[in-house]
C-alpha positions as CSV (number, residue, x, y, z in Angstrom):
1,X,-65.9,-8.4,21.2
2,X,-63.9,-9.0,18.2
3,X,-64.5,-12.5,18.1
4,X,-67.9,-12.0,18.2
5,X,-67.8,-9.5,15.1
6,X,-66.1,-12.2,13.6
7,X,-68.6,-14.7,13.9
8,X,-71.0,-12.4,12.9
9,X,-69.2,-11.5,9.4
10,X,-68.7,-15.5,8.9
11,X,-72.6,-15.6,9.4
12,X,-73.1,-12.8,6.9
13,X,-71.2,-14.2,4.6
14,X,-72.8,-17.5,4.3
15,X,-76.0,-16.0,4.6
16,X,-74.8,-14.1,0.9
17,X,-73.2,-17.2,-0.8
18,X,-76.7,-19.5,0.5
19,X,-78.6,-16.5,-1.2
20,X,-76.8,-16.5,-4.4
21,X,-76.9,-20.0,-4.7
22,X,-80.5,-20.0,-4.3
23,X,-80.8,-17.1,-6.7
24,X,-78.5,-18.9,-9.8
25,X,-80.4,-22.2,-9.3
26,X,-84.1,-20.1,-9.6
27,X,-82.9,-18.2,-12.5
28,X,-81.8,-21.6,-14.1
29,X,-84.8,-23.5,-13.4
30,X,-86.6,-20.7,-14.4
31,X,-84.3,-20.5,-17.9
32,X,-84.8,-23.8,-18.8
33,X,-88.8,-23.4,-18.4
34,X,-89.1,-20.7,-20.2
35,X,-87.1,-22.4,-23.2
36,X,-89.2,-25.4,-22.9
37,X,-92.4,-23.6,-23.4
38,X,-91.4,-20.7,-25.7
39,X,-92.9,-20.9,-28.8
40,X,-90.8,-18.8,-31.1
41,X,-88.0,-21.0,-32.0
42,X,-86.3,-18.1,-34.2
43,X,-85.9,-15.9,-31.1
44,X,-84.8,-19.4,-28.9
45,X,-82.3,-20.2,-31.2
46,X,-81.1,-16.7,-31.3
47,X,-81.1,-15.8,-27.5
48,X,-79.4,-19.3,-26.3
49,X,-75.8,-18.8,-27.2
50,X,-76.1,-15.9,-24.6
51,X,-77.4,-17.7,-21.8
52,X,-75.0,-20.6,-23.1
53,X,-72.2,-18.4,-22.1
54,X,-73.8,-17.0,-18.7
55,X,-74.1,-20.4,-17.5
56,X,-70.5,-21.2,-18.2
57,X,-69.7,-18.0,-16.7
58,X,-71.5,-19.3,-13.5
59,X,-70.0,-22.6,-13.8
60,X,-66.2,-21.3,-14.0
61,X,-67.3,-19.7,-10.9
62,X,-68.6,-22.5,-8.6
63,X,-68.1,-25.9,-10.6
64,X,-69.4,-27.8,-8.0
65,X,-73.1,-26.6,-8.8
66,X,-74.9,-29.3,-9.5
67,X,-78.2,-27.2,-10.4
68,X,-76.2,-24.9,-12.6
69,X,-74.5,-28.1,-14.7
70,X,-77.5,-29.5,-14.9
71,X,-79.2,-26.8,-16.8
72,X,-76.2,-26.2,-18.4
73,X,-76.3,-29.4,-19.8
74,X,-80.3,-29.2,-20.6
75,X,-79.4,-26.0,-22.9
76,X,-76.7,-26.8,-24.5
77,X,-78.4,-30.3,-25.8
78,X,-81.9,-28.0,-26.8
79,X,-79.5,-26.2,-28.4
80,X,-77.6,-29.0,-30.4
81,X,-81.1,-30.4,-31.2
82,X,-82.6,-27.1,-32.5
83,X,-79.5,-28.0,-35.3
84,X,-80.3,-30.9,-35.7
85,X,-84.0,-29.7,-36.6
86,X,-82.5,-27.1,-38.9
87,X,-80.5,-29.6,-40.9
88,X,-83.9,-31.7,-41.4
89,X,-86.0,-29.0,-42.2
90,X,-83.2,-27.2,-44.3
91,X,-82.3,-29.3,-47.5
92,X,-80.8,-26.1,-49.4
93,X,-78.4,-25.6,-46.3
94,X,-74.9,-25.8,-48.7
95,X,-72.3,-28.9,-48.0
96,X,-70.3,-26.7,-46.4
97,X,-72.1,-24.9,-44.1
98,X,-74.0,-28.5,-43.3
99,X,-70.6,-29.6,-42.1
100,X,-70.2,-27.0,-40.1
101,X,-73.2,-26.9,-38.2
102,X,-72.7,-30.7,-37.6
103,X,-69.3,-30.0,-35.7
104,X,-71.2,-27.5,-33.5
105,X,-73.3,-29.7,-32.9
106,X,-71.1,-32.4,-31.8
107,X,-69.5,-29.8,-29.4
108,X,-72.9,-29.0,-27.7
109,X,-73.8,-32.5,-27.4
110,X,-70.0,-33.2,-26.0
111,X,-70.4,-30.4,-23.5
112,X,-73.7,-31.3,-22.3
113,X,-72.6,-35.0,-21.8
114,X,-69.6,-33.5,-19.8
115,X,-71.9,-30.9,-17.2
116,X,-74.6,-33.7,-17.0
117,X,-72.1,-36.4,-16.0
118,X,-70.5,-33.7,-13.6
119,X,-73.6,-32.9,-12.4
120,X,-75.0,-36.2,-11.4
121,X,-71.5,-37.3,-9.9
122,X,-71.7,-34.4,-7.7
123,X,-75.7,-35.4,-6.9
124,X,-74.2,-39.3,-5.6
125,X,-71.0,-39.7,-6.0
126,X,-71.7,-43.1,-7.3
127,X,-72.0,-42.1,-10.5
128,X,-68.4,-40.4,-10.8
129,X,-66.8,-43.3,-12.9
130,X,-69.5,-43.9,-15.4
């Protein structure tokens, strides 16, 4: 009897972890769509820093989730381009703040070259030592 109730918890508890891992990769599929076709890039640029820092949240978490680097690394490169646009469009930006932005920008870009080589080493592991 108790071995059965064991089997049964380990059955539960897969069931949970396959649920939530179905769940995170919806919600960031679903994330990355709705950035992609959102037409208010004031609110965008405002509202990504948060879901920057949910996704690394879910990525300390499980940082073998290939869906969750993956959009990780989509974000965090809309994100450094949305700077990039900013510094075009923005000549009275000052010298200082210019430089500033362009070091964020270099982060993003690092990070998103980090969780999208992660990401596709974990999709074939061919790719690790690119």
């Amino acid at each position: 009897m108790q071995k059965k109730m064991k089997q049964l918890l380990f059955i539960l508890i897969i069931a949970n972890l396959t649920a939530c891992s179905l769940a995170i990769e919806s919600f960031s599929n679903n994330l990355n769509n709705s950035v992609r076709t959102n037409n208010d890039i004031e609110t965008i640029k405002q509202g990504l820093p948060a879901y920057i820092v949910l996704l690394n949240s879910l990525i300390e978490s499980d940082p073998e989730n290939e869906e969750t680097l993956k959009s990780s690394a989509e974000l965090l490169n809309s994100y450094a381009g949305l700077i990039s646009i900013d510094l075009e469009m923005n000549e009275k930006i000052p010298e200082y703040q210019r430089v500033k932005l362009i070091k964020q920008r270099n982060i993003l870009v690092n990070q998103s070259l980090n969780n999208a080589q992660k990401a596709i080493c974990l999709y074939d592991d061919v790719y690790c030592n690119i």
